[in-house]
N, C-alpha and C positions, 0 to 999 in steps of 0.2 A: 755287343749287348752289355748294359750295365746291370744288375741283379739292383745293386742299391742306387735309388736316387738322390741326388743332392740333396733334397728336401729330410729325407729319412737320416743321412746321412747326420746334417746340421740337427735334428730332435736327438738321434743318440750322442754325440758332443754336449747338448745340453741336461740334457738326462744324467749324464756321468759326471756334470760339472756339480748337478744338481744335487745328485744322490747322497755326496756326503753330509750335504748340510739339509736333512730331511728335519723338515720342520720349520728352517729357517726362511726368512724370506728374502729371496734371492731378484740382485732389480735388473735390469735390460743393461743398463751402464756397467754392470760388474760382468756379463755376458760378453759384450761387445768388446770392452779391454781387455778380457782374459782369455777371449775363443776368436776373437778377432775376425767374425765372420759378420757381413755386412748389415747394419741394423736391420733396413725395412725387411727385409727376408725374414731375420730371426724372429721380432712381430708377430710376424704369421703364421713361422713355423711352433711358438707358445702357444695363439689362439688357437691353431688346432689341437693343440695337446690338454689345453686346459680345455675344449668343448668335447674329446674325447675323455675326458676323466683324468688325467694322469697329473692334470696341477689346477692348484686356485692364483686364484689374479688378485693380491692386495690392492685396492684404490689409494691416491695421495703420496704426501712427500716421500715416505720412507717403502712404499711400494715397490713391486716384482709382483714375481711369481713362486709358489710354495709345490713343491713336489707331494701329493697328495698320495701316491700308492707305493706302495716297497718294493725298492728297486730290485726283488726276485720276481715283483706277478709281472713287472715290464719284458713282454717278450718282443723279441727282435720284429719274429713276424707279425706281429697285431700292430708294430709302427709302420711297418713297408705297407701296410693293409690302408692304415691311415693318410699314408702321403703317395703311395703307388695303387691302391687299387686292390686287386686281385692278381694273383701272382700265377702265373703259366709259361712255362717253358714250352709247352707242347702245342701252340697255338701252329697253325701252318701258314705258311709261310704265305698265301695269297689271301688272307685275310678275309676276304669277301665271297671266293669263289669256292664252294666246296668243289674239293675232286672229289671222281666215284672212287677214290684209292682210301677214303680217310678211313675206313674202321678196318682195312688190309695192310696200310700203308705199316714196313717194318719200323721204318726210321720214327714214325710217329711214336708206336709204341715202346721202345728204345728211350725213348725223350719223355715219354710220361711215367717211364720204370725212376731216371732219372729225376723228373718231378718231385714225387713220392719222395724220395731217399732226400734231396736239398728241401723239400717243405717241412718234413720230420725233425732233421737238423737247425734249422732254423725255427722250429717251434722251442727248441732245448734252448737259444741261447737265449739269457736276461740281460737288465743291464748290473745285477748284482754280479753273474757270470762274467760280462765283460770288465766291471770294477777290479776283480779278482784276475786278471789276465794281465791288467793295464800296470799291476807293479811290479 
């Protein structure tokens, strides 16, 4: 099981490439040399961040992207939410078939005690909080 996706993985790489230069306008070329992860991907992974709010898209030559919110209200789990979906650890494991066990089952609720506790922590972490780890 991966908790983080590649996709979320590559927006926080950018975000933190981003964050120090808030305001400035940051281009895909300065991305790809410096984070070295593969264009069309990264693309994509800006459009979604700029149609969730978290940056503007300059048009023309001297164009990128502008980190538009402060890197404390970026929180980990509202990008896993954006490139993962919704986030459950306690999903069962046959996916389609309810057993009669699910609102008895121990192990389920064990894993959603678990839930709770990694959803919590992951709501605390920003990427201003990761800026501050990264040196």
């Amino acid at each position: 099981m991966h908790l983080l996706a590649r996709s979320t993985d590559y927006a926080v790489r950018a975000l933190l490439y981003m964050a120090p230069k808030r305001g400035e306008v940051v281009s895909t070329s300065d991305l790809d040399r410096d984070l070295k992860l593969p264009r069309p991907f990264m693309r994509r992974i800006l459009q979604v961040l700029q149609k969730q709010g978290y940056l503007s898209s300059v048009k023309g030559h001297k164009g990128g992207f502008r980190l538009l919110m402060a890197p404390g209200k970026i929180r980990l789990i509202d990008l896993m939410r954006a490139f993962q979906g919704e986030i459950s650890l306690g999903d069962c494991l046959f996916k389609k078939k309810v057993c009669g066990c699910v609102k008895t089952c121990p192990l389920r609720h064990e894993i959603k005690d678990l839930e709770s506790v990694v959803l919590g922590r992951l709501s605390n972490i920003t990427i201003s909080r990761l800026m501050q780890g990264a040196s």
